[in-house]
C-alpha positions, 0 to 999 in steps of 0.5 A, a space after each residue: 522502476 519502483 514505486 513509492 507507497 504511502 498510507 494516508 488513511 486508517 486501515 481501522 474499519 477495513 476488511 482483514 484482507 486489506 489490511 493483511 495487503 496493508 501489511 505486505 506492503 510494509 506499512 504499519 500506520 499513516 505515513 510510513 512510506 516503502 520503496 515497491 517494485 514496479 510489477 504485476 504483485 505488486 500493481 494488484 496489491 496497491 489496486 486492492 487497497 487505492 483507497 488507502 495509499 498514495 503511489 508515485 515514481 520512487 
């Protein structure tokens, strides 16, 4: 399984460690989308930074 990732919200204001998971995720600014994994890395880095991202099934 994969998971689609999109960002939604604005990382400005967030703490440099969100962003960084931001990054990993291979999002720049909003909209952009990336194909994930479905796995434990991958699940810890979308729950770090839910606020900001949209998940569904790729």
């Amino acid at each position: 399984m994969a998971l689609k990732v999109k960002l939604v919200k604005s990382t400005i204001g967030s703490k440099k460690d969100q962003i960084a998971t931001v990054a990993a995720l291979g999002l720049k600014k909003i909209g952009d989308e990336s194909i994930q994994p479905d796995n434990a890395s991958t699940q810890g880095k979308i729950k770090k930074v839910v606020h900001l991202v949209e998940v569904s099934e790729a």
